[in-house]
C-alpha positions in Angstrom: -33.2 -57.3 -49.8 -36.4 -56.0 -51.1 -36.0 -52.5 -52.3 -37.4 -49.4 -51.2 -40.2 -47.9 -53.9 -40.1 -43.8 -54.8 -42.2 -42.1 -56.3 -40.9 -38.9 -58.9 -43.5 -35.9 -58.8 -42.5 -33.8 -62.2 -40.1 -36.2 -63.6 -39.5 -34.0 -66.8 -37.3 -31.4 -65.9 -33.6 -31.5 -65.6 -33.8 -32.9 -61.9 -36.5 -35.3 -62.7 -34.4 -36.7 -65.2 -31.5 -36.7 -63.7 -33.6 -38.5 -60.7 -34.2 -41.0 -62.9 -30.7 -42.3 -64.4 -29.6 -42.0 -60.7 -31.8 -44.6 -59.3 -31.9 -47.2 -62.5 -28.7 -48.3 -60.9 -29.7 -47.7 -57.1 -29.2 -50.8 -55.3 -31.9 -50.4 -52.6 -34.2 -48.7 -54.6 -36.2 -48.8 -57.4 -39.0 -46.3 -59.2 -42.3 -47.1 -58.7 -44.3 -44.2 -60.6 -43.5 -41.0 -61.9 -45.5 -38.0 -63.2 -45.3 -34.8 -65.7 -48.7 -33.2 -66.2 -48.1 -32.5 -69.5 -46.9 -35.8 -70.9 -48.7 -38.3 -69.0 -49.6 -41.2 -70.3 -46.4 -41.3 -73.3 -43.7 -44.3 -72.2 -40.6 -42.9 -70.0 -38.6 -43.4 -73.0 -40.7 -41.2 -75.6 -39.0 -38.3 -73.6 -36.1 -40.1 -72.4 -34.9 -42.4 -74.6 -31.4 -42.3 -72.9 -32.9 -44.3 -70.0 -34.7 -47.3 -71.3 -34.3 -48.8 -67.9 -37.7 -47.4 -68.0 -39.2 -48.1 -71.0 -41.8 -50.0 -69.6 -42.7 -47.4 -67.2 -45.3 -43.9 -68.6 -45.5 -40.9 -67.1 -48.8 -40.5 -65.2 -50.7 -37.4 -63.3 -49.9 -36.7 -60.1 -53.6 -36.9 -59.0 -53.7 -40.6 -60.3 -50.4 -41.1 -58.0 -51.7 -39.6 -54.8 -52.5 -43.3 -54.1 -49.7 -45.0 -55.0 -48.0 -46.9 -52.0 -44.2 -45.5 -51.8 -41.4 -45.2 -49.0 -40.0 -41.5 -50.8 -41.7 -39.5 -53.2 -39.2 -36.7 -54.9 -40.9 -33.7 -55.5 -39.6 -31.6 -58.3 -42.3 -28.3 -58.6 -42.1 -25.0 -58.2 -42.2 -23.0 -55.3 -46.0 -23.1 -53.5 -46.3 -26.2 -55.4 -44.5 -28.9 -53.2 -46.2 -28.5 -50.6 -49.6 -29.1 -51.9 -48.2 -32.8 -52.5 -45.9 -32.9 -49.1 -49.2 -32.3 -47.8 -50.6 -35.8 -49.4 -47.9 -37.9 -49.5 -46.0 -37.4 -46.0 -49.1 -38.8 -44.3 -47.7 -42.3 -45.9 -44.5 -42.3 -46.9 -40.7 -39.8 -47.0 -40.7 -36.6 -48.8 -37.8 -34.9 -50.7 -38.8 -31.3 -52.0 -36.2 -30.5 -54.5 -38.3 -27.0 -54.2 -38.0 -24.3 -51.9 -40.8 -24.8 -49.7 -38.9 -26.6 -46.8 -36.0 -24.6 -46.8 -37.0 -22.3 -44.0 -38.6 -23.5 -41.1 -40.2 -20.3 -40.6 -43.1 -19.1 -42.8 -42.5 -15.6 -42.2 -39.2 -15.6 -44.0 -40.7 -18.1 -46.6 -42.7 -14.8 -47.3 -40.1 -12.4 -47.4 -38.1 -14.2 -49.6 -40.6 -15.9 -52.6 -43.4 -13.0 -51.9 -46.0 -15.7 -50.6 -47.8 -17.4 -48.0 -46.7 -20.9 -47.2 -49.7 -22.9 -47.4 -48.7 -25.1 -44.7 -46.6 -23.6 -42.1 -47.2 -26.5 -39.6 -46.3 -28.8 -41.9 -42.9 -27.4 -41.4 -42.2 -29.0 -37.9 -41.8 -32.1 -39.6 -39.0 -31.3 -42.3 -34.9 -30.8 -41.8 -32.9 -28.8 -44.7 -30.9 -31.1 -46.2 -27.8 -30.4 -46.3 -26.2 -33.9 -45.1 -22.9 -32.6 -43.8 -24.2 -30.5 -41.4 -27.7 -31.9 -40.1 -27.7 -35.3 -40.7 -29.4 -36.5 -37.3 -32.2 -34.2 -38.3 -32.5 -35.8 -41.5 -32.4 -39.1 -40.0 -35.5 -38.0 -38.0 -37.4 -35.9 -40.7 -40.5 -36.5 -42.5 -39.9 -34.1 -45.0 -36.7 -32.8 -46.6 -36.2 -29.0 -47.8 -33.3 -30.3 -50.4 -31.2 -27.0 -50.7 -30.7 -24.7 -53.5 -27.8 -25.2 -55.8 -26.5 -21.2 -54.9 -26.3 -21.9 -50.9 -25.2 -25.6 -51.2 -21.9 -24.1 -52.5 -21.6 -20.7 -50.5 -22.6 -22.9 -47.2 -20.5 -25.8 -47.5 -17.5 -23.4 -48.4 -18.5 -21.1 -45.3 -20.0 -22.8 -42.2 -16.5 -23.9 -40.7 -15.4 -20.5 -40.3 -18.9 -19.4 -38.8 -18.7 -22.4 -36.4 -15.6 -21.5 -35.6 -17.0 -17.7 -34.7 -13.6 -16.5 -37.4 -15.9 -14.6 -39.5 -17.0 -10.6 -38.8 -20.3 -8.8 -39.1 -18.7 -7.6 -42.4 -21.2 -8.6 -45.4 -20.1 -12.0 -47.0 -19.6 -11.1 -50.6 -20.3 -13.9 -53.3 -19.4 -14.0 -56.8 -20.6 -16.9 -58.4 -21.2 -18.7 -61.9 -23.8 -21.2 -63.0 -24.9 -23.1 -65.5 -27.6 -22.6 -67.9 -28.9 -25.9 -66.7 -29.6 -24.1 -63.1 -32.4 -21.6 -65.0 -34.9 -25.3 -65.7 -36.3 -26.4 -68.9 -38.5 -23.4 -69.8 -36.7 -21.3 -72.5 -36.4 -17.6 -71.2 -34.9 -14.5 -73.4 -31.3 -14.8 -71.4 -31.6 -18.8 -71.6 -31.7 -18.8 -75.6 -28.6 -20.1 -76.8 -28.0 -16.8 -78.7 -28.1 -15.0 -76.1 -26.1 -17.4 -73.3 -23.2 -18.6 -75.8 -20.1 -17.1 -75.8 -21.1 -14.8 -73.0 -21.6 -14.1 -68.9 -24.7 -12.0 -67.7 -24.9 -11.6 -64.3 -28.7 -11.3 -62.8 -30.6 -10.5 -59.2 -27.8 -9.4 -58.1 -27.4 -7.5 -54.4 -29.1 -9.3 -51.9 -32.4 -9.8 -54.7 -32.0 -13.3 -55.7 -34.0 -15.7 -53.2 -31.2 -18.0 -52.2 -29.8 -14.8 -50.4 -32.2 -15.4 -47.8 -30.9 -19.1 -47.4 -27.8 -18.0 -47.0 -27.9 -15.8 -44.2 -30.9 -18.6 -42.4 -28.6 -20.8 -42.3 -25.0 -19.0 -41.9 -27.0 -17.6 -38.8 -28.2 -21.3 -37.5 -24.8 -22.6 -37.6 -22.7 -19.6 -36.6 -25.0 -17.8 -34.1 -24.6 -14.6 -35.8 -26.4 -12.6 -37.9 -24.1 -12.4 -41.1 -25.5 -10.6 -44.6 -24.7 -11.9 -47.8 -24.4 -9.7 -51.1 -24.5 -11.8 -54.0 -24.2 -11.8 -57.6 -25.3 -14.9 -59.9 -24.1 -15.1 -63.6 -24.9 -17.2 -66.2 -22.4 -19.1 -68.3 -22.5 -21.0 -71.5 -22.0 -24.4 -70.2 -24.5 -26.9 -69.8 -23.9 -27.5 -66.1 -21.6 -26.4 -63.1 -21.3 -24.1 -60.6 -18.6 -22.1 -59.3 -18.6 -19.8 -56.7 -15.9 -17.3 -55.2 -16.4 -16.1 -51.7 -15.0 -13.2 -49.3 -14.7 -12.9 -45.9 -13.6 -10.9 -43.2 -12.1 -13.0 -40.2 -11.7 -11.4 -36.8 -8.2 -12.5 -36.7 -5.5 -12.8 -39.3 -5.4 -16.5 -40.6 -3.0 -17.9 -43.1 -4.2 -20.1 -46.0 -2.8 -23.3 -43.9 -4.5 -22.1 -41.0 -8.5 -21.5 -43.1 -7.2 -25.0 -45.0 -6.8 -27.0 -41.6 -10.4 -25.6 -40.7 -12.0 -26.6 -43.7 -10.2 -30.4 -44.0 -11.3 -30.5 -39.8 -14.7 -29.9 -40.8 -15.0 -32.5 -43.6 -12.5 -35.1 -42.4 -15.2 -37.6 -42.5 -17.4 -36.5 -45.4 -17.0 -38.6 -48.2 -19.0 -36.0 -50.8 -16.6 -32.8 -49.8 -12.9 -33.0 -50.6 -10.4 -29.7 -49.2 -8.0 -28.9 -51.8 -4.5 -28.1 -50.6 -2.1 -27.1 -53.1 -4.7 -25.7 -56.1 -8.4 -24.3 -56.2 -11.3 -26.1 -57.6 -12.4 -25.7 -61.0 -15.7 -25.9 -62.8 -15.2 -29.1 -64.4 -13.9 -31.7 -61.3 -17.5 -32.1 -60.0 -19.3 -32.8 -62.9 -21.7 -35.6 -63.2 -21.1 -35.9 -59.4 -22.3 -35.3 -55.7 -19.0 -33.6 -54.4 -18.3 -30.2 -53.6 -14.6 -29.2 -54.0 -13.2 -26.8 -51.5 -10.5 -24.6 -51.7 -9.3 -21.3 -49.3 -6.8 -17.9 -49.7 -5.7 -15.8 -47.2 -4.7 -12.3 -48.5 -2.3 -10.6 -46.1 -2.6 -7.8 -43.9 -6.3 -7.8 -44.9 -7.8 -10.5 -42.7 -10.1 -11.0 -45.6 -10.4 -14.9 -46.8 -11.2 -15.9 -50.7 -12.9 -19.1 -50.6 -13.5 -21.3 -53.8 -16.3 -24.0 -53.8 -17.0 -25.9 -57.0 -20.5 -28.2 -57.4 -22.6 -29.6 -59.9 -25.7 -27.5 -60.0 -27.6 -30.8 -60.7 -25.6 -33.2 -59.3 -24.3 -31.9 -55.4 -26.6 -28.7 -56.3 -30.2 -31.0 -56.5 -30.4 -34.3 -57.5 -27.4 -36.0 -56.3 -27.8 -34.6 -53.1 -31.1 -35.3 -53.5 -30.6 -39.0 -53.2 -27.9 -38.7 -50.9 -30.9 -37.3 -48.6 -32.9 -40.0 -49.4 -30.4 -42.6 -48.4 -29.9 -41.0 -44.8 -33.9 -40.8 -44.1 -34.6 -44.4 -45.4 -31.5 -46.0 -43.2 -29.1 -47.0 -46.7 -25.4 -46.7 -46.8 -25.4 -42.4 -47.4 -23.3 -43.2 -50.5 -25.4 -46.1 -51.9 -25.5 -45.2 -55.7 -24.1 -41.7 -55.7 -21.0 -40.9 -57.5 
């Protein structure tokens, strides 16, 4: 079968990368051309020599790929920046934005959240957010996918089978959650330094601040018909990657553990990227290097208030993994064709 040719727009940072060692081993597809502004034209391996699957392959600008003849280009930029390329490359080929600028479908709460204009709002009736589980046929039919945040992949995939269920109250859903460094990018920042992140946990935009908040409740709100507000606090851990996040709930009935468990393993019966744990939670560590999301629930009596633990790899389930897992859906392959 001849494969499928992608394209990798800011193949440098920790998703670009890990982009690359995903699809070196991808069986339908292979990568044509990737670019980093500020090492185009040094070999692939110069900056990865972990992956010399590529070393015949250099990093290029973007404006000398705009011509490039792909079925998927990944975009990996900044928010506002993705959709200056969306705009070029879906007239030819599948985009994945890996950025924020797809992740609402509309622009007004794009600008409430990131404090911008989207540059492109009709551009926006052609994308799905990505989050396989739970809008697969619109991936299937997208142009363009809005690949979601690491933050609401976790607190989502945890939480939507209670709001579909119509369990959960107007109470605020409260989220504690951990990341790793990895989740901040490549460009060093004060709290980023390892001095500063070893050995220690500082939480950050905390409230209802930090932009995936916004995500949250867009799509809690899509799937549960109710307007629900999330309060959430983000901390930074010394580890490299992972993400762990700890949710309550208020439930409109009392529910026992079994009963929030059967829910949950209902839900994701058939989902071969979310496994329900029964007897333990999750911890940091079981999703690493992966694309599953570990789910776990407690009911605390007399309180109708449910914890619920959902573990992820910020990179892997949280970006790049599900990233691919995306791709595989909108170009027709087997959804868990090269993803661990």
């Amino acid at each position: 079968m001849n494969k499928k040719q992608i394209g990798i727009i800011g193949a440098t940072g920790y998703t670009g990368e890990e982009l690359l060692r995903i699809l070196a081993w991808h069986p339908n597809a292979d990568v044509s051309f990737v670019t980093s502004e500020s090492e185009a034209g040094k070999n692939v391996t110069d900056i990865f020599p972990s992956l010399p699957y590529y070393k015949n392959m250099k990093f290029q600008s973007v404006n000398d790929s705009a011509n490039e003849k792909v079925d998927l280009v990944f975009l990996c930029l900044p928010a506002g920046e993705s959709v200056k390329w969306a705009q070029v490359f879906s007239k030819s080929c599948k985009v994945v934005d890996l950025g924020a600028d797809f992740r609402f479908d509309d622009p007004q709460e794009y600008k409430k959240w990131y404090a911008m204009d989207h540059a492109d709002p009709e551009l926006l009736q052609n994308a799905a957010y990505g989050l396989p589980e739970w809008n697969r046929e619109k991936i299937k039919m997208a142009d363009i996918i809005g690949n979601p945040g690491c933050y609401p992949t976790s607190v989502l995939l945890a939480t939507i089978p209670l709001a579909k269920a119509g369990l959960l109250t107007q109470d605020p859903v409260i989220v504690d959650a951990k990341s790793g460094v990895s989740g901040a990018g490549k460009s060093p920042t004060k709290m980023t330094h390892y001095v500063e992140a070893n050995e220690n946990l500082t939480p950050y935009k905390f409230g209802r601040v930090h932009r995936h908040v916004g995500e949250m409740e867009d799509q809690l709100f899509k799937f549960g018909n109710e307007k629900l507000n999330v309060i959430f606090t983000p901390h930074l851990t010394p580890i490299s990657r992972g993400l762990f996040s700890t949710i309550y709930v208020k439930t409109k009935t009392s529910q026992s553990t079994q009963q929030v468990l059967d829910i949950l393993t209902k839900a994701y019966q058939n989902e071969p990227f979310v496994q329900v744990l029964e007897n333990q939670p999750p911890s940091a560590k079981m999703p690493a290097n992966k694309n599953f999301c570990f789910i776990s629930a407690a009911a605390v009596p007399d309180t109708n208030t449910v914890i619920l633990f959902s573990a992820i790899d910020n990179i892997g389930k949280g970006a790049s993994w599900q990233a691919v897992q995306n791709m595989n859906i909108m170009l027709g392959f087997e959804e868990t064709a090269g993803i661990a």
